[in-house]
C-alpha positions as CSV (number, residue, x, y, z in Angstrom):
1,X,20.8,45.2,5.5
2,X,23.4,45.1,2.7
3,X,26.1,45.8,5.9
4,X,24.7,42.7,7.5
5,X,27.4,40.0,5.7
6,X,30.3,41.6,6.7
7,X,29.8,43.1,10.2
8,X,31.7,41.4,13.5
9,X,32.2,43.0,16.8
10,X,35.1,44.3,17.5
11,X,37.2,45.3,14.8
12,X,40.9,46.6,13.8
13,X,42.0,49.6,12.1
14,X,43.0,47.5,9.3
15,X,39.6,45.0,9.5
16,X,37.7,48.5,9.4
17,X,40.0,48.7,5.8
18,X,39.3,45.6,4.5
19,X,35.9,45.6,5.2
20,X,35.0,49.0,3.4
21,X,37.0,48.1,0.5
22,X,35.2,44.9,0.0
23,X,32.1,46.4,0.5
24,X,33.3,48.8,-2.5
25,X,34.0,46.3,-4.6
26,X,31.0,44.2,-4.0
27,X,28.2,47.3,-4.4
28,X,30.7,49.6,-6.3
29,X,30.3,52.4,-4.0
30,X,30.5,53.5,-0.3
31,X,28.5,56.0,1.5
32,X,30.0,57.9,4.6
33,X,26.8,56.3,6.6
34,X,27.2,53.0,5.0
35,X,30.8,53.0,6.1
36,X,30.1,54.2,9.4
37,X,26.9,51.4,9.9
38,X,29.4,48.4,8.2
39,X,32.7,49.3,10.8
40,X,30.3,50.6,13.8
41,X,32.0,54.2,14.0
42,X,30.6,57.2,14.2
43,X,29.6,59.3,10.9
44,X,33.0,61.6,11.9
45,X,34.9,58.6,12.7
46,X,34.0,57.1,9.1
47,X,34.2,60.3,7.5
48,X,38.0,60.2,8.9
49,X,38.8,56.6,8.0
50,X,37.4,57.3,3.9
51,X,39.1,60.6,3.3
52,X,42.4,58.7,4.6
53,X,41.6,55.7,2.1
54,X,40.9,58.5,-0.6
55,X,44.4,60.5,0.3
56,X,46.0,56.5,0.2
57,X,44.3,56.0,-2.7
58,X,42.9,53.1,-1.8
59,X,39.2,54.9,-2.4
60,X,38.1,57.5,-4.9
61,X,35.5,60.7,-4.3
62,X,32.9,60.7,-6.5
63,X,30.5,64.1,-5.8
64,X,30.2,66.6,-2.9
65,X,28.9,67.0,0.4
66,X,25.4,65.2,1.2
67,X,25.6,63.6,-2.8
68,X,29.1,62.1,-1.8
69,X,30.6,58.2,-2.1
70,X,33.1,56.8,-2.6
71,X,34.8,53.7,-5.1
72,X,37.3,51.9,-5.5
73,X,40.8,53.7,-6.0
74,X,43.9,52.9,-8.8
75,X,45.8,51.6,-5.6
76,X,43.2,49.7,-3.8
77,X,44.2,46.4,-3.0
78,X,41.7,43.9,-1.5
């Protein structure tokens, strides 16, 4: 479980951040399921969260619908 390192009960909005950024950076991409798994949200919840780090910036949209992660952003900051 590549999620497993990073995971803690109980998380902020911004530890939900940090954490999917880091993961980023440390496998070079997110997946929506991956993101949803790492921060324990549901797949709509994570969907939500990356397409607000993608509008930041923070996170970049590589490919479409099912074939779709994300990495690391110009204004990502971790």
């Amino acid at each position: 479980d590549q999620a497993a390192y990073t995971r803690q009960a109980g998380f902020s909005p911004l530890q939900h951040e940090q954490m999917i950024l880091s993961y980023a950076q440390q496998h070079g991409r997110i997946r929506r399921s991956e993101a949803a798994d790492l921060c324990r949200l549901t797949v709509t919840q994570a969907s939500k969260l990356l397409r607000r780090l993608a509008n930041e910036g923070k996170l970049a949209m590589v490919g479409e619908r099912r074939g779709a992660h994300y990495t690391l952003g110009s204004e990502a900051q971790i």
